[in-house]
PDB file of the backbone (N, CA, C, O) and the ligand in Angstrom, with CONECT records:
HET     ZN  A 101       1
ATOM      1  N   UNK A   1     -20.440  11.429 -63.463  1.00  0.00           N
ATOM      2  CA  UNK A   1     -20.821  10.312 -62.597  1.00  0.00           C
ATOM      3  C   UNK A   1     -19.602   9.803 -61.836  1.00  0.00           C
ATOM      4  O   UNK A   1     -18.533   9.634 -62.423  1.00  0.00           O
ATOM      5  N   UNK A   2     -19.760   9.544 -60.468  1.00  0.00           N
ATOM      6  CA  UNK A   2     -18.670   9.432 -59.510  1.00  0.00           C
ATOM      7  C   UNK A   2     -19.077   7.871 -59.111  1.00  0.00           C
ATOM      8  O   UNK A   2     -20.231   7.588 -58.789  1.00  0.00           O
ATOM      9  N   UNK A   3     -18.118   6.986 -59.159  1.00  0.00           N
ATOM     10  CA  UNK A   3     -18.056   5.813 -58.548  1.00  0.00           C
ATOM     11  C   UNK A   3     -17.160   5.224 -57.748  1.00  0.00           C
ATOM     12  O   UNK A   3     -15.964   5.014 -57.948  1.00  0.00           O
ATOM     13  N   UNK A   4     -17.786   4.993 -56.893  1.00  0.00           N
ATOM     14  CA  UNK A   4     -16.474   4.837 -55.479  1.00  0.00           C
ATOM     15  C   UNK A   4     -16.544   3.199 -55.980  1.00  0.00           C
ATOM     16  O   UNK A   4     -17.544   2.535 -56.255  1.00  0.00           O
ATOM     17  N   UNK A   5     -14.765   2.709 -55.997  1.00  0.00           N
ATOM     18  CA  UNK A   5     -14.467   1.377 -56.227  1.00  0.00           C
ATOM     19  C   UNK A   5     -13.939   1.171 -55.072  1.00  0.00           C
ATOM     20  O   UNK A   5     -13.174   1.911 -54.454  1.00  0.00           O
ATOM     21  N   UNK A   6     -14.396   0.048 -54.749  1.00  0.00           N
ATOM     22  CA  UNK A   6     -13.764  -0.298 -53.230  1.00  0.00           C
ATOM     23  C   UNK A   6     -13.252  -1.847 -53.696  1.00  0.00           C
ATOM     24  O   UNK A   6     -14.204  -2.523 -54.085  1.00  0.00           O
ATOM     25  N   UNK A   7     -12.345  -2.337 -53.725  1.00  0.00           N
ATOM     26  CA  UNK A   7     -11.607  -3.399 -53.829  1.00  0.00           C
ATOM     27  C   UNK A   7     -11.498  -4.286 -52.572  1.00  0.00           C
ATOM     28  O   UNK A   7     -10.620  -4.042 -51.744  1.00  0.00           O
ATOM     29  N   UNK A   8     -12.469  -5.435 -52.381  1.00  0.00           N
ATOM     30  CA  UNK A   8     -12.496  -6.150 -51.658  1.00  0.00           C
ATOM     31  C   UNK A   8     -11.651  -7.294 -51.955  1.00  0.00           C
ATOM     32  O   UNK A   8     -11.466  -7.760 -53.079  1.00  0.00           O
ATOM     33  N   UNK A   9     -11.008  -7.829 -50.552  1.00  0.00           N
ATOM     34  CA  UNK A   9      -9.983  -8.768 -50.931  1.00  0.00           C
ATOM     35  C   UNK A   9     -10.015  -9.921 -50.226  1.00  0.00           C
ATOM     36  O   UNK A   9      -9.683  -9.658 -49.070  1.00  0.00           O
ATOM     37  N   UNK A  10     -10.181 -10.724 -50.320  1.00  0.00           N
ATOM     38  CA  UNK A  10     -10.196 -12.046 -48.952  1.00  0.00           C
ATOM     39  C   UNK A  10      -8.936 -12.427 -48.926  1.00  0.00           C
ATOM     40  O   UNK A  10      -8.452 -13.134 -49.810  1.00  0.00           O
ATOM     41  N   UNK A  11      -8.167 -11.920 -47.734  1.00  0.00           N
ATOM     42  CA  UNK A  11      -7.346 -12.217 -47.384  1.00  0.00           C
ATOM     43  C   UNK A  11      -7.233 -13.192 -45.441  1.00  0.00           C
ATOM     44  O   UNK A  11      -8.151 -13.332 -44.633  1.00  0.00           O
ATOM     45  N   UNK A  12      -5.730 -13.666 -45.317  1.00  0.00           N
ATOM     46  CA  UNK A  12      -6.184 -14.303 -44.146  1.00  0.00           C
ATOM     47  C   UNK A  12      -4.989 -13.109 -43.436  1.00  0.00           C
ATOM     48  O   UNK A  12      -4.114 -12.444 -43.990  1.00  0.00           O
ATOM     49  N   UNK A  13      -5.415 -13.203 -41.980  1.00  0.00           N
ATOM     50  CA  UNK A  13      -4.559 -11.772 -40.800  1.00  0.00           C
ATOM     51  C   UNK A  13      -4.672 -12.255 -39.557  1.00  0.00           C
ATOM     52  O   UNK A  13      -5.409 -13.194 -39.258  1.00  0.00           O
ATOM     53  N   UNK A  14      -3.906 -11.601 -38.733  1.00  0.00           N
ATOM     54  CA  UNK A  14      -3.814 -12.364 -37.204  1.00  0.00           C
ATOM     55  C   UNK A  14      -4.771 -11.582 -36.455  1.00  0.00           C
ATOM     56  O   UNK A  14      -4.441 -10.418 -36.227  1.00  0.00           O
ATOM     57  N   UNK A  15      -5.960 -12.008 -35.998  1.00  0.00           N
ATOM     58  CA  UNK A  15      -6.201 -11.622 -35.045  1.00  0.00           C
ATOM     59  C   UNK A  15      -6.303 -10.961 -33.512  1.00  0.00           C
ATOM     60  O   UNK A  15      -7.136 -11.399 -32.717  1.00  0.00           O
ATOM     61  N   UNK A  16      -5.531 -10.039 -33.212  1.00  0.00           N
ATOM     62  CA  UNK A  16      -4.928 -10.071 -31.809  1.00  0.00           C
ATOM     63  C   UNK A  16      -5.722 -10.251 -30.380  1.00  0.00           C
ATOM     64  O   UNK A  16      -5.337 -10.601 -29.264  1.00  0.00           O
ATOM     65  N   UNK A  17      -7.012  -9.854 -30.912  1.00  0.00           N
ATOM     66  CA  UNK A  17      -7.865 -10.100 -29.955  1.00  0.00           C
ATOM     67  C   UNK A  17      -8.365 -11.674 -29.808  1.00  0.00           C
ATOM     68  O   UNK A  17      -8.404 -12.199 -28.695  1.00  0.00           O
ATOM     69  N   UNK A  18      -8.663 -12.232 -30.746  1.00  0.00           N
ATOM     70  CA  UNK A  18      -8.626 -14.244 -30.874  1.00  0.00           C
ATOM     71  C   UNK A  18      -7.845 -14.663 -30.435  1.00  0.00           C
ATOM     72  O   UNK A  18      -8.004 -15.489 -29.537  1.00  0.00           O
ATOM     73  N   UNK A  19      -6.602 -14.275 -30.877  1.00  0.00           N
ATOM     74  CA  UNK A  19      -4.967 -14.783 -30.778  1.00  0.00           C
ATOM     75  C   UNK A  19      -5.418 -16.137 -31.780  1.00  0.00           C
ATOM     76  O   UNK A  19      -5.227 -17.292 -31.399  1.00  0.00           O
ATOM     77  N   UNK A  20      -5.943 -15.857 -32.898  1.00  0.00           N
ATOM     78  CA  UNK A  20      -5.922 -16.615 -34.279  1.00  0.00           C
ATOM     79  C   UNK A  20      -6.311 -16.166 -35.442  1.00  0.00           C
ATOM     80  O   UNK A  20      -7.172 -15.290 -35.529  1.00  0.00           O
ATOM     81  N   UNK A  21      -5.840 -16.606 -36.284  1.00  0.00           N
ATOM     82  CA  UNK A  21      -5.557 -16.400 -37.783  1.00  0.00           C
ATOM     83  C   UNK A  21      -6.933 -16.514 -38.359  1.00  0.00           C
ATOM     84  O   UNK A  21      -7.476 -17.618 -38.329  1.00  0.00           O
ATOM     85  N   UNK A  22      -7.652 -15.323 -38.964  1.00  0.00           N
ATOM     86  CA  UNK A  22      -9.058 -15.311 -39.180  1.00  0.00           C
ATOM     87  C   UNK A  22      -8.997 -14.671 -40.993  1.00  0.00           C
ATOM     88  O   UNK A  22      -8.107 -14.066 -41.590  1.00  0.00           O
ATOM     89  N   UNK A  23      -9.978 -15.010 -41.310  1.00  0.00           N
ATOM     90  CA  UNK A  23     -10.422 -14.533 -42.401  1.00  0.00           C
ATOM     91  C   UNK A  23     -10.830 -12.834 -42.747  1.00  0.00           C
ATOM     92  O   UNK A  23     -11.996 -12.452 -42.647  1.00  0.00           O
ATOM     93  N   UNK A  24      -9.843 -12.015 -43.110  1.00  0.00           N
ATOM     94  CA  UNK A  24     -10.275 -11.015 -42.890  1.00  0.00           C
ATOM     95  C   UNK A  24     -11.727 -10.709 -43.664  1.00  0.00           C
ATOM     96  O   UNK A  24     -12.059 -11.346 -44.663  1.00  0.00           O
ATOM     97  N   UNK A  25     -12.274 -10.005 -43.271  1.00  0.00           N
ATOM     98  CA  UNK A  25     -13.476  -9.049 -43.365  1.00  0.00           C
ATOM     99  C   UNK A  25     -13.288  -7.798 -43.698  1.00  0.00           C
ATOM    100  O   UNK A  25     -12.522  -6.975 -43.198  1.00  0.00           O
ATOM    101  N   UNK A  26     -14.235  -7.666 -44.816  1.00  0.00           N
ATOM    102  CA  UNK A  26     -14.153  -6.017 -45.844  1.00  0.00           C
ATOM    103  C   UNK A  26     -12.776  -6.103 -45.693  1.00  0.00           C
ATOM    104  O   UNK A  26     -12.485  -5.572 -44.621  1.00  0.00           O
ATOM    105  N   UNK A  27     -12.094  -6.394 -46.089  1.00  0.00           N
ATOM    106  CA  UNK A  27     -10.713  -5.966 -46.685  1.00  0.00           C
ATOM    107  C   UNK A  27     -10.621  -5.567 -47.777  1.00  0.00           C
ATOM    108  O   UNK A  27     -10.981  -6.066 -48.843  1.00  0.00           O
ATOM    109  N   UNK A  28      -9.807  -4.032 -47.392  1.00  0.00           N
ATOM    110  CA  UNK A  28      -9.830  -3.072 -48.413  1.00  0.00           C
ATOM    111  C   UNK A  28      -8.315  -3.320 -48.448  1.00  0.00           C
ATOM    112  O   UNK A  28      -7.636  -3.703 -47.495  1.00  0.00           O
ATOM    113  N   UNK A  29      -7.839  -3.015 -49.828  1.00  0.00           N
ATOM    114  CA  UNK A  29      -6.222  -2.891 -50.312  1.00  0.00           C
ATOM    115  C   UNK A  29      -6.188  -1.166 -49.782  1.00  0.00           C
ATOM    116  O   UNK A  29      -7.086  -0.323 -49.807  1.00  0.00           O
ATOM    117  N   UNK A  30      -4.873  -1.084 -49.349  1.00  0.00           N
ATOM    118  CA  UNK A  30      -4.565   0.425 -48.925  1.00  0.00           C
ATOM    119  C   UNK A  30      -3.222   0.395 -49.313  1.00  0.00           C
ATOM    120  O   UNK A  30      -2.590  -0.661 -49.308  1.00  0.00           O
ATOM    121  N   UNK A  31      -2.686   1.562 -49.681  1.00  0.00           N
ATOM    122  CA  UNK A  31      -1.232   2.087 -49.707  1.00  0.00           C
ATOM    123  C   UNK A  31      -0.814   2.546 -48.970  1.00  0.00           C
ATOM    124  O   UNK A  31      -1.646   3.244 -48.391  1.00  0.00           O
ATOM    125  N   UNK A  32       0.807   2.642 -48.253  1.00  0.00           N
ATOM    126  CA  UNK A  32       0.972   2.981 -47.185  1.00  0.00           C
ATOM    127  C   UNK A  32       2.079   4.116 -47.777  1.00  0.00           C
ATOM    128  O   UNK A  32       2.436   4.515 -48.886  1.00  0.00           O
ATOM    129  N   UNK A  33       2.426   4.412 -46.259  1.00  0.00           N
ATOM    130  CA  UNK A  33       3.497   5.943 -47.116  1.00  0.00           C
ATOM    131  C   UNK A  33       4.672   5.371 -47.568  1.00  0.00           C
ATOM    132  O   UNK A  33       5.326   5.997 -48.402  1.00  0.00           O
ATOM    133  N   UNK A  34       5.207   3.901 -47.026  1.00  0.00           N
ATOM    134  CA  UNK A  34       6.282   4.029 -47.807  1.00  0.00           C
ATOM    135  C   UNK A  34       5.690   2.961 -49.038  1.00  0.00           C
ATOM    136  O   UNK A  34       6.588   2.221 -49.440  1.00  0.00           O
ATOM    137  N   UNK A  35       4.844   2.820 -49.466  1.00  0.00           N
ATOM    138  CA  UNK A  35       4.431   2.402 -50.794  1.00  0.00           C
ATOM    139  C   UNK A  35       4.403   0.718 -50.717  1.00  0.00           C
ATOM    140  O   UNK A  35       4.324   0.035 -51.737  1.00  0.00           O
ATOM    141  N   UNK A  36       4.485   0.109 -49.269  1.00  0.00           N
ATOM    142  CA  UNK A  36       3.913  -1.204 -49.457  1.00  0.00           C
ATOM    143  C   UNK A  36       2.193  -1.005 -49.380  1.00  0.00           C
ATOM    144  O   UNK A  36       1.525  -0.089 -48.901  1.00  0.00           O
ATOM    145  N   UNK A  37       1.803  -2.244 -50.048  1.00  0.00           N
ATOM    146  CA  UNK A  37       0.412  -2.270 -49.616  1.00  0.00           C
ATOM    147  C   UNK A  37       0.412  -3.680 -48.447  1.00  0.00           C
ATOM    148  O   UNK A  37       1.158  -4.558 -48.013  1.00  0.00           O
ATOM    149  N   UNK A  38      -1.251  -3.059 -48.305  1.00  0.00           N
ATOM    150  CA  UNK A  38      -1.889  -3.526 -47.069  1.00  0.00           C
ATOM    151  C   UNK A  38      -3.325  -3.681 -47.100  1.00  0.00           C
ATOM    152  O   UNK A  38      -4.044  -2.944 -47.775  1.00  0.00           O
ATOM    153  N   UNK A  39      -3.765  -4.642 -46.369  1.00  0.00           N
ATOM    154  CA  UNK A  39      -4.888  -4.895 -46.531  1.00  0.00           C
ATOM    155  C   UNK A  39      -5.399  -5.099 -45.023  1.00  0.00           C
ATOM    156  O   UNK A  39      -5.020  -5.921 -44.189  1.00  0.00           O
ATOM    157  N   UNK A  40      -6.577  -3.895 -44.912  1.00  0.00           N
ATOM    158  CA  UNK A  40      -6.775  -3.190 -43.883  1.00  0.00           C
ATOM    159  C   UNK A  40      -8.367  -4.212 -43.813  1.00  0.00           C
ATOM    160  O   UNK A  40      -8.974  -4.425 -44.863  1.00  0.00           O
ATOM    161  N   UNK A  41      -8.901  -4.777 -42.433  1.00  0.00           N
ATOM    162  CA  UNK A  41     -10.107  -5.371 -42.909  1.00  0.00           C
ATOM    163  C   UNK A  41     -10.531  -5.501 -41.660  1.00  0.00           C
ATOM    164  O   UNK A  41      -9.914  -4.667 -40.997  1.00  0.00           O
ATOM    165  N   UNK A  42     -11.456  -6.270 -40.804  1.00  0.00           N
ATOM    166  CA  UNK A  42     -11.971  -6.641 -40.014  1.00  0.00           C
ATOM    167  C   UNK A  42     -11.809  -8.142 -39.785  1.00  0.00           C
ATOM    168  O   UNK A  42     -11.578  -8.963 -40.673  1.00  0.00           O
ATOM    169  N   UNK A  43     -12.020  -8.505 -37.934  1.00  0.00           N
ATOM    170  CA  UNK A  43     -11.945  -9.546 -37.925  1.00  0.00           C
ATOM    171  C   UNK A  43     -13.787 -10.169 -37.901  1.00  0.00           C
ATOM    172  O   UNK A  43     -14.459  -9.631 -37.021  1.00  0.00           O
ATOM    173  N   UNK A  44     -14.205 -10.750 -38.395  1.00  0.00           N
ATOM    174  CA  UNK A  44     -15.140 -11.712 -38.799  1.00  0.00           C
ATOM    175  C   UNK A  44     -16.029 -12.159 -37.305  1.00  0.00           C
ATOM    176  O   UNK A  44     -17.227 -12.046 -37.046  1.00  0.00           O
ATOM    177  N   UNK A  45     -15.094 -12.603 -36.635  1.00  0.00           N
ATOM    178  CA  UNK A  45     -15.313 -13.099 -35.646  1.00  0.00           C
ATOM    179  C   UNK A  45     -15.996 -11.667 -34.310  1.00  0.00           C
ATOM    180  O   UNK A  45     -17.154 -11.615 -33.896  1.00  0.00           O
ATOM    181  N   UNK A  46     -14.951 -10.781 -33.958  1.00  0.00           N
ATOM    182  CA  UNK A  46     -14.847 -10.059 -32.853  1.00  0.00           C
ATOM    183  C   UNK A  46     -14.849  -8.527 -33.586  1.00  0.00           C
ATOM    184  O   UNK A  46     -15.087  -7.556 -32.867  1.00  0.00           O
ATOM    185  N   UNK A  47     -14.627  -8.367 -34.782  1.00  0.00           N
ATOM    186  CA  UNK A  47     -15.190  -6.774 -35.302  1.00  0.00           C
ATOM    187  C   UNK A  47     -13.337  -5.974 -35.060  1.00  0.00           C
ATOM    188  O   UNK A  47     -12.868  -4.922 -35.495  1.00  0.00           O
ATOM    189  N   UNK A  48     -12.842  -6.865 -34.350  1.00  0.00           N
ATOM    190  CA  UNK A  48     -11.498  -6.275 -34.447  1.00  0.00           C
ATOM    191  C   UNK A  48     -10.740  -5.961 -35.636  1.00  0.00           C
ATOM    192  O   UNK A  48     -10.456  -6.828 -36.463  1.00  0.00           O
ATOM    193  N   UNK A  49     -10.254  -4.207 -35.796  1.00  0.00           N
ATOM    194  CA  UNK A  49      -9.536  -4.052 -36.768  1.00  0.00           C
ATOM    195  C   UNK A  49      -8.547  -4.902 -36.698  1.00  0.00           C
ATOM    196  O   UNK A  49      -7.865  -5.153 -35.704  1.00  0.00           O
ATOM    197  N   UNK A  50      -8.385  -5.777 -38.764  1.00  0.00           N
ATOM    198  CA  UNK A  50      -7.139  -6.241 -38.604  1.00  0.00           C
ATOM    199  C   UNK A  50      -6.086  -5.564 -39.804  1.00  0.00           C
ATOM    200  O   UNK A  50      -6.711  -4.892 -40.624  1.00  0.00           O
ATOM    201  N   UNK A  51      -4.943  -5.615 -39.985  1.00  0.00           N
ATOM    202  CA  UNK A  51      -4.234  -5.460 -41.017  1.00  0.00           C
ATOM    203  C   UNK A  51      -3.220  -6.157 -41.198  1.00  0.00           C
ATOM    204  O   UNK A  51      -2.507  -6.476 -40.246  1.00  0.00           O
ATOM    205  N   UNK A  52      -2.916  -6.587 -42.647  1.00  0.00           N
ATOM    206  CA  UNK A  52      -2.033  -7.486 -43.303  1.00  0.00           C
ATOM    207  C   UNK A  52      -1.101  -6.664 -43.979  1.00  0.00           C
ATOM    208  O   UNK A  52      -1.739  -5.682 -44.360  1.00  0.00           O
ATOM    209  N   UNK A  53       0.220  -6.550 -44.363  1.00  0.00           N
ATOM    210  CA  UNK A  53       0.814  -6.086 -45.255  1.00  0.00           C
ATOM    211  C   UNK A  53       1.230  -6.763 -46.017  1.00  0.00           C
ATOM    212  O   UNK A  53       1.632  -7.833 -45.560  1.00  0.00           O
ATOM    213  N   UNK A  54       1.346  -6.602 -47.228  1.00  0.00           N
ATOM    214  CA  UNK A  54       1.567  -7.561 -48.292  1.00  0.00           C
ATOM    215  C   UNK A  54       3.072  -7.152 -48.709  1.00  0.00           C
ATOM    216  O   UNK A  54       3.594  -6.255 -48.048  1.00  0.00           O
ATOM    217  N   UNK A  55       3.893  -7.814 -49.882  1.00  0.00           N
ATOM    218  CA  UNK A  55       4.935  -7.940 -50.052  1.00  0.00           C
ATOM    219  C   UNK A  55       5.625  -9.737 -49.572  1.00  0.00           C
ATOM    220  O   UNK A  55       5.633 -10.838 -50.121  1.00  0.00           O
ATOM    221  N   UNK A  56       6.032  -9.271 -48.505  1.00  0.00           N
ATOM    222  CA  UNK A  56       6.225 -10.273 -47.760  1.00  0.00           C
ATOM    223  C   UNK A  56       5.625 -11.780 -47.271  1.00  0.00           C
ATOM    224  O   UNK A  56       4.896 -11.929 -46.290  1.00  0.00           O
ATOM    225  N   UNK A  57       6.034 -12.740 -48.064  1.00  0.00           N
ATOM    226  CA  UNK A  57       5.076 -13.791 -47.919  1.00  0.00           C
ATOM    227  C   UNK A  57       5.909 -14.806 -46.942  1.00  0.00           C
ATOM    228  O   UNK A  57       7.124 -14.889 -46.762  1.00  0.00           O
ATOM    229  N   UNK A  58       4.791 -15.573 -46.358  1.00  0.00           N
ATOM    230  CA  UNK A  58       5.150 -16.605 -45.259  1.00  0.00           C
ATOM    231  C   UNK A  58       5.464 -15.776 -44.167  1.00  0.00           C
ATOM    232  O   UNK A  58       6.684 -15.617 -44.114  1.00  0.00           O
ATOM    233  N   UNK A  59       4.878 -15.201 -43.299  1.00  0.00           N
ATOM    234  CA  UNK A  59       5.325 -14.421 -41.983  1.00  0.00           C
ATOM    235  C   UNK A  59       4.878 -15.246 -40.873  1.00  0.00           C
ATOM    236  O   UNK A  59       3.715 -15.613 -40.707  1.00  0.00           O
ATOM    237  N   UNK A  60       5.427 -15.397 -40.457  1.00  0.00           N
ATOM    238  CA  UNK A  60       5.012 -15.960 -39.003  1.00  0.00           C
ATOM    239  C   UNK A  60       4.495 -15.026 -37.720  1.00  0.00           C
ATOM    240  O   UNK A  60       5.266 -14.746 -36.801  1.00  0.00           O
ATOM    241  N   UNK A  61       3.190 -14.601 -37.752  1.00  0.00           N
ATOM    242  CA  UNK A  61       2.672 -13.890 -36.556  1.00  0.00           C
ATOM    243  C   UNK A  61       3.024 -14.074 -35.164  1.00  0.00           C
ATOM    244  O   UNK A  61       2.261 -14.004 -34.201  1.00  0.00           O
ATOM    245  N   UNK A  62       4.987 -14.461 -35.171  1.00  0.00           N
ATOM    246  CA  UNK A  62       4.996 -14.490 -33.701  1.00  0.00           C
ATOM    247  C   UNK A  62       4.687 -13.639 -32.449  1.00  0.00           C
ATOM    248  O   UNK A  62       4.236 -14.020 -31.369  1.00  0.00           O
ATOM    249  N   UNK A  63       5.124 -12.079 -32.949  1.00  0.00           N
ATOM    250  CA  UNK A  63       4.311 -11.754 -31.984  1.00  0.00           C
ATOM    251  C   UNK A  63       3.842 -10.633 -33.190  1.00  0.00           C
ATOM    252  O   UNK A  63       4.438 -10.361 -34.233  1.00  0.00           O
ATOM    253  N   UNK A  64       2.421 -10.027 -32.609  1.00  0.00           N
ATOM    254  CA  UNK A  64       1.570  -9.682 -33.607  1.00  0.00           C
ATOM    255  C   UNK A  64       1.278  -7.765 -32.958  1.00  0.00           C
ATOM    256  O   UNK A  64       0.631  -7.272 -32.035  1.00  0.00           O
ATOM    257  N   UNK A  65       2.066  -7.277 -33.933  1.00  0.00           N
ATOM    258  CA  UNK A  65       2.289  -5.612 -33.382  1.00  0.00           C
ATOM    259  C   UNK A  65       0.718  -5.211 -33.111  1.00  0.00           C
ATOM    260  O   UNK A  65      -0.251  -5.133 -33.866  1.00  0.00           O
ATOM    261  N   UNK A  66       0.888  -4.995 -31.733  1.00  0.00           N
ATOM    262  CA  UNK A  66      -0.715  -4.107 -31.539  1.00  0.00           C
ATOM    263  C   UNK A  66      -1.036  -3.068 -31.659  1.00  0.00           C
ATOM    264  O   UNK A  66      -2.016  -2.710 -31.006  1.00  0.00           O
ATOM    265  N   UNK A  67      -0.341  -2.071 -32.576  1.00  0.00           N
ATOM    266  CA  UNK A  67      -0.160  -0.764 -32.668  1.00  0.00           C
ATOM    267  C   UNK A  67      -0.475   0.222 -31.810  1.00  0.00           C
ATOM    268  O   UNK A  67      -1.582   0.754 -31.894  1.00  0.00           O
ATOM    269  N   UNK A  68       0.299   0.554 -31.006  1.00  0.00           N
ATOM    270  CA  UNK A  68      -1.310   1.482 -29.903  1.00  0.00           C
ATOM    271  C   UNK A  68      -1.790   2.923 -30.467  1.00  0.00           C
ATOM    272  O   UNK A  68      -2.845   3.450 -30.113  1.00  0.00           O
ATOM    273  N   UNK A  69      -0.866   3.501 -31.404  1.00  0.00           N
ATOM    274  CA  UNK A  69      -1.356   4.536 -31.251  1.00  0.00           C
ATOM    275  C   UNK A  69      -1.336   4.499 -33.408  1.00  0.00           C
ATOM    276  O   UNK A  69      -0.398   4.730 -34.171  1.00  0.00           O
ATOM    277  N   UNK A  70      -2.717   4.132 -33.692  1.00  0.00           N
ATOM    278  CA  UNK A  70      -2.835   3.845 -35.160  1.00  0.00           C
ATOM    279  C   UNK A  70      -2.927   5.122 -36.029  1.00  0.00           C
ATOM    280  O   UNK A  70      -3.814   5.968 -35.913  1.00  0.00           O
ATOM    281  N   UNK A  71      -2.012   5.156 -36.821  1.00  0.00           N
ATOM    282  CA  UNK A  71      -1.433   6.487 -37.588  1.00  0.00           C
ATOM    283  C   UNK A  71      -2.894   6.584 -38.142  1.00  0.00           C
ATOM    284  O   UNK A  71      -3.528   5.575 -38.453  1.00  0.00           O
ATOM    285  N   UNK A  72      -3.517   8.174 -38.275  1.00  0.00           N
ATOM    286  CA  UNK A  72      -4.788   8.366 -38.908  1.00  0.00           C
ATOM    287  C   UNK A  72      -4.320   7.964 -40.754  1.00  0.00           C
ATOM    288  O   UNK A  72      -3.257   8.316 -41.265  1.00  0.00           O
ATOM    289  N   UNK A  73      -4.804   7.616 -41.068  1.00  0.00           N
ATOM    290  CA  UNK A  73      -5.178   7.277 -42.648  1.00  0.00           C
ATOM    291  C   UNK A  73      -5.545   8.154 -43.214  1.00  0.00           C
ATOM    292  O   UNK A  73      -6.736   8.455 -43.133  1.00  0.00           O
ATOM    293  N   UNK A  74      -4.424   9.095 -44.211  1.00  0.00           N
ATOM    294  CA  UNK A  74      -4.319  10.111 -44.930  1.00  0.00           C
ATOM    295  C   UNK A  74      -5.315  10.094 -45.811  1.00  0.00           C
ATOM    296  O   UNK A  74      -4.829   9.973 -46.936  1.00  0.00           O
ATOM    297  N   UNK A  75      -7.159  10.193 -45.858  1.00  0.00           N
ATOM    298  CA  UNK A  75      -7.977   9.972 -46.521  1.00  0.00           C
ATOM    299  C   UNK A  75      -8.205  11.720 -46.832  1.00  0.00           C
ATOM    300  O   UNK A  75      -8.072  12.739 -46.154  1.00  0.00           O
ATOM    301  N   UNK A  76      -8.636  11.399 -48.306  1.00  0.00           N
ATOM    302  CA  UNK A  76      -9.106  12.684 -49.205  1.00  0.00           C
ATOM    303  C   UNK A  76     -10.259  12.653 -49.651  1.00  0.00           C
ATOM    304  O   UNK A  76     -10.574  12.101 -50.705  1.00  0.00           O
ATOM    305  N   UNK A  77     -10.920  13.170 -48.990  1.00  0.00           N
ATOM    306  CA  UNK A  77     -12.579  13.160 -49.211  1.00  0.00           C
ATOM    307  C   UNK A  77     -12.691  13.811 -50.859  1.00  0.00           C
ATOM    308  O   UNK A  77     -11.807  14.550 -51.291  1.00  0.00           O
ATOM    309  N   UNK A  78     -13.706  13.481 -51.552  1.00  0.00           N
ATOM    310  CA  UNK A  78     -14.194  13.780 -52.652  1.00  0.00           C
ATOM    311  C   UNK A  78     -14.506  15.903 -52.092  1.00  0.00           C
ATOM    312  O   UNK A  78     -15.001  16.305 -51.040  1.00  0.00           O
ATOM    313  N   UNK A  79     -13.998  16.723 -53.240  1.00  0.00           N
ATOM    314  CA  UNK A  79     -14.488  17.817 -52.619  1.00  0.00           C
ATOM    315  C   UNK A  79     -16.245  17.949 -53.197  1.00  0.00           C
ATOM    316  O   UNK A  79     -16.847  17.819 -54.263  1.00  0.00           O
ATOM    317  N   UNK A  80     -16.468  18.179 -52.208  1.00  0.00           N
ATOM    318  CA  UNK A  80     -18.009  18.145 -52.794  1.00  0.00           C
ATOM    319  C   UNK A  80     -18.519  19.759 -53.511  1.00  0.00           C
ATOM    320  O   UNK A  80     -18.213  20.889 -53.130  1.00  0.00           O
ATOM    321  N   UNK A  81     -19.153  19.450 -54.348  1.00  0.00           N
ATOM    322  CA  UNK A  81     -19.432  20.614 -55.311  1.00  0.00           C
ATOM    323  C   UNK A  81     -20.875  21.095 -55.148  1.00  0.00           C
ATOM    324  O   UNK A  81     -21.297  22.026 -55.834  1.00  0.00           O
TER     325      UNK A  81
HETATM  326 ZN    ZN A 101     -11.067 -11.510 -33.623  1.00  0.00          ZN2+
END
């Protein structure tokens, strides 16, 4: 029996498309390659991907990286049998 755990997190993230600080949505915890985590989620409001990285507390979203070109997410599908 296979159970996908998905770790939802309510976290708060900058919006770039609002240009405000929203409640993320489905926020999933993710690992990144160099081993901070992150919490990858939606904005609530506008459906805009958002992401938070954690570690680092008190950041000030002065200016808020818009990534343009978003690294694909090294996902490993279940091999199916
Ligand atoms: Zn938004």
């Amino acid at each position: 029996m296979k159970r996908t755990t998905v770790n939802i997190f309510m976290a708060e993230g900058y919006c770039v498309k609002c240009k405000a600080k929203k409640e993320i949505a489905d926020g999933v915890e993710e690992t990144m390659k160099n081993g901070r985590k992150a919490i990858k989620g939606k904005c609530p409001t506008c459906g805009t991907v958002m992401f938070k990285i954690l570690g680092k507390s008190s950041s000030t979203p002065t200016s808020a990286p818009a990534a343009p070109t978003a690294p694909a997410a090294p996902t490993t599908p279940p091999p199916q049998v």
